[in-house]
C-alpha positions as CSV (number, residue, x, y, z in Angstrom):
1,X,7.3,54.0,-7.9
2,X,5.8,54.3,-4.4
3,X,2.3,52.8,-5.6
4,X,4.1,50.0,-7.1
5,X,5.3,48.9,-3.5
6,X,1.7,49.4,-2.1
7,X,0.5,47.1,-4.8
8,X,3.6,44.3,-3.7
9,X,1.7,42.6,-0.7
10,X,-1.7,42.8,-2.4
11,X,0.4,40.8,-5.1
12,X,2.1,38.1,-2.8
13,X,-1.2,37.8,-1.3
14,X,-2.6,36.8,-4.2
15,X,-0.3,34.3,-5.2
16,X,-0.5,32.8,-1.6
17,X,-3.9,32.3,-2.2
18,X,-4.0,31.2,-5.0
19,X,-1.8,28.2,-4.2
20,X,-3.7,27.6,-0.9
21,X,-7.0,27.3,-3.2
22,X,-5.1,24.5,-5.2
23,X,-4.1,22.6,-1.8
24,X,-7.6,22.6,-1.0
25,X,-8.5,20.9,-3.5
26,X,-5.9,18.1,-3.5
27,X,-6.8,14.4,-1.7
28,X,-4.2,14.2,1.7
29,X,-4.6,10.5,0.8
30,X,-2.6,10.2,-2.7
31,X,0.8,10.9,-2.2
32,X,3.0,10.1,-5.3
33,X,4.6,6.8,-5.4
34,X,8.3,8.0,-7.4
35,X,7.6,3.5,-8.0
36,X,4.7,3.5,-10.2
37,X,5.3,1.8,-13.3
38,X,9.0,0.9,-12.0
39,X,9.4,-3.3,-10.6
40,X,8.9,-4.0,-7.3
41,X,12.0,-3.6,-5.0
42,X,14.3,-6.9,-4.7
43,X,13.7,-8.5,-1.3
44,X,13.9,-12.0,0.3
45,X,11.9,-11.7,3.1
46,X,11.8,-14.9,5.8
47,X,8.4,-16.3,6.0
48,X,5.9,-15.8,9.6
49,X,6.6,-18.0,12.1
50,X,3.7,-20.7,12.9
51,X,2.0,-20.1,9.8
52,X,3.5,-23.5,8.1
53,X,5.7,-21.7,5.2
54,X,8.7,-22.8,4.0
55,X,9.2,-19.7,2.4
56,X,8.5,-15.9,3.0
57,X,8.1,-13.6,0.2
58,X,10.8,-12.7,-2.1
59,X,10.6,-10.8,-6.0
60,X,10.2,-13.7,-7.7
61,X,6.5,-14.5,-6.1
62,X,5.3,-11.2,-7.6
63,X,5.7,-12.2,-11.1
64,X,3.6,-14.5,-13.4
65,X,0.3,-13.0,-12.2
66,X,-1.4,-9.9,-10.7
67,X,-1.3,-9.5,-7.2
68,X,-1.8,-7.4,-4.6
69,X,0.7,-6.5,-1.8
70,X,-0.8,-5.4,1.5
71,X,1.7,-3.8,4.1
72,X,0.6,-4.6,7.8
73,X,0.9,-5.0,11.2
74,X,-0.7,-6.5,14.3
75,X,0.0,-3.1,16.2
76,X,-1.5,-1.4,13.5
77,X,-5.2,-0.1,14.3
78,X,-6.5,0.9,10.8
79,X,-5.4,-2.7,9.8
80,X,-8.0,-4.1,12.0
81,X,-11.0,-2.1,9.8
82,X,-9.4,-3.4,6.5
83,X,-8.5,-6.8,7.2
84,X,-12.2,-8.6,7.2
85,X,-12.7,-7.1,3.9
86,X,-9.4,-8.4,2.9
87,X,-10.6,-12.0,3.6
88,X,-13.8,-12.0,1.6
89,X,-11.7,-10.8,-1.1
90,X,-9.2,-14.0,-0.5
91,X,-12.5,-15.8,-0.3
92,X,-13.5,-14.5,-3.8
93,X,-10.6,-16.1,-5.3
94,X,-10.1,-12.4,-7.5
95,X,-7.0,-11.7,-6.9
96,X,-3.9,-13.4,-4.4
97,X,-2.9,-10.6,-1.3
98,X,0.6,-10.9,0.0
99,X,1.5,-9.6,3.4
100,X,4.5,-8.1,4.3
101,X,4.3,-8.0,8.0
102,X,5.8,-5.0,9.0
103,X,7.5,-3.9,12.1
104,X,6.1,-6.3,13.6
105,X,7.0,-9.3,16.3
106,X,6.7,-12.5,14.2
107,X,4.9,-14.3,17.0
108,X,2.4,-11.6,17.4
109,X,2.3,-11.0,13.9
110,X,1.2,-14.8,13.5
111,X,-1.5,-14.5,16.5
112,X,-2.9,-11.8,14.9
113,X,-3.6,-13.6,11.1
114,X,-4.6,-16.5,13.6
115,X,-7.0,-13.9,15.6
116,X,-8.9,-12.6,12.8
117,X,-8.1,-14.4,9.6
118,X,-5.7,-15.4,7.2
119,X,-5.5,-13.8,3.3
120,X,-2.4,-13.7,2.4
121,X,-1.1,-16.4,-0.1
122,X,2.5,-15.7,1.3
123,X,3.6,-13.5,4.2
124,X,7.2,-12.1,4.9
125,X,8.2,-11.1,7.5
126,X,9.6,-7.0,8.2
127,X,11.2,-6.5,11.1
128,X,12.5,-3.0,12.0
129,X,13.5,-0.9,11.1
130,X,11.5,-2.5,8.0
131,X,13.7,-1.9,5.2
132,X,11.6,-3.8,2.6
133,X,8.5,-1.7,3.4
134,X,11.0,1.9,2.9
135,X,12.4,0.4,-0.6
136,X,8.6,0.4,-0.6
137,X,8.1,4.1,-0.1
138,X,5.5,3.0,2.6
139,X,4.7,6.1,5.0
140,X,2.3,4.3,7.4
141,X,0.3,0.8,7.2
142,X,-1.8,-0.1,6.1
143,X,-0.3,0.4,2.2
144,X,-1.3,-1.6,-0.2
145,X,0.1,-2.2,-3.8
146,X,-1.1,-3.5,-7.4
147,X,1.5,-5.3,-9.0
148,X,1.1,-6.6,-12.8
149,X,2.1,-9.7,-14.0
150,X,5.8,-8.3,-15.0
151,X,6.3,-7.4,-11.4
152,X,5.9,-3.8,-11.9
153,X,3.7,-1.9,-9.6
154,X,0.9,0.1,-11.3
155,X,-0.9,1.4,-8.0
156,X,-0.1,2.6,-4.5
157,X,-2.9,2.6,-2.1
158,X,-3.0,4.4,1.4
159,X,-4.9,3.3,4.5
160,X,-7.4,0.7,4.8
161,X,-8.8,-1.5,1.5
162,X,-12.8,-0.7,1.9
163,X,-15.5,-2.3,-0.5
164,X,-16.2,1.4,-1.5
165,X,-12.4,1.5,-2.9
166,X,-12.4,-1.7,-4.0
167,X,-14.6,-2.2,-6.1
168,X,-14.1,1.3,-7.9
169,X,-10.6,1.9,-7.6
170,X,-8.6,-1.2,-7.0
171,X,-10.8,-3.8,-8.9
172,X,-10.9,-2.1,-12.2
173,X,-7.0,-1.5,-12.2
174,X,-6.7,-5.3,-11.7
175,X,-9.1,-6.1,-14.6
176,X,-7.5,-4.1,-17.0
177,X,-3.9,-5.9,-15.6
178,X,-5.3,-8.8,-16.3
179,X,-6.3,-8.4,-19.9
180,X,-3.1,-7.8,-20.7
């Protein structure tokens, strides 16, 4: 019986290990979206101020096609490293981006498309304490989203849209949409 208790911390050890082994293998990126494969969260969001909308974004512009939602914000540093890419990808007519401006002050919000580019086909507008953006589960922006034609999203992204991820993560998701 006594060696049996001198053999319990070796054990717990062990098992300890064994799941710190498994977290090191995991990507701190990828968090589980509990949305995949469910439809888009209803909103009706007002549009950006100065940017000539009549209309924000609301459910019903993320049907009919694929599209991509981006989640941002003109306080938002890692924004700034993702958004040129974002508008060669406008500029290569692939797929339309919709920004939900999060968080943000409209006004700067707008100087900041303004500042360094627009490619979003609609924006709406977020202000705090950004409701749409928790019904989206978003942690942090920049988040970006694939949504299929159905309005059903099919992909989460975290941090900043690069060409690396784009063109092997994100593109080949939207192809495949697209086919069906």
């Amino acid at each position: 019986m006594r060696s049996g208790l001198y053999m319990l911390p070796v054990l717990v050890f062990g098992v300890l290990a064994l799941f710190f082994l498994k977290g090191l293998g995991l990507n701190p990126r990828e968090i589980p979206s509990v949305l995949i494969d469910r439809p888009v969260p209803e909103m009706t969001l007002a549009p950006l101020p100065g940017r000539g909308d009549s209309r924000g974004l609301d459910t019903a512009d993320l049907k009919g096609r694929v599209s991509v939602v981006n989640i941002y914000g003109s306080w938002c540093i890692a924004c700034v490293q993702e958004h040129p890419y974002l508008v060669e990808i406008k500029k290569s007519g692939t797929v339309p981006i919709m920004g939900i401006d999060w968080r943000d002050d409209p006004v700067m919000g707008y100087a900041w498309l303004k500042k360094h580019g627009d490619p979003y086909e609609r924006v709406g507008v977020d202000p705090p304490p950004g409701r749409t953006a928790v019904d989206f589960g978003v942690t942090g922006a920049p988040e970006s989203f694939i949504v299929d034609k159905a309005g059903i999203i099919r992909y989460k992204h975290i941090g900043p849209i690069t060409p690396d991820i784009w063109t092997r993560t994100l593109l080949p998701i939207i192809r495949e949409l697209e086919k069906k």
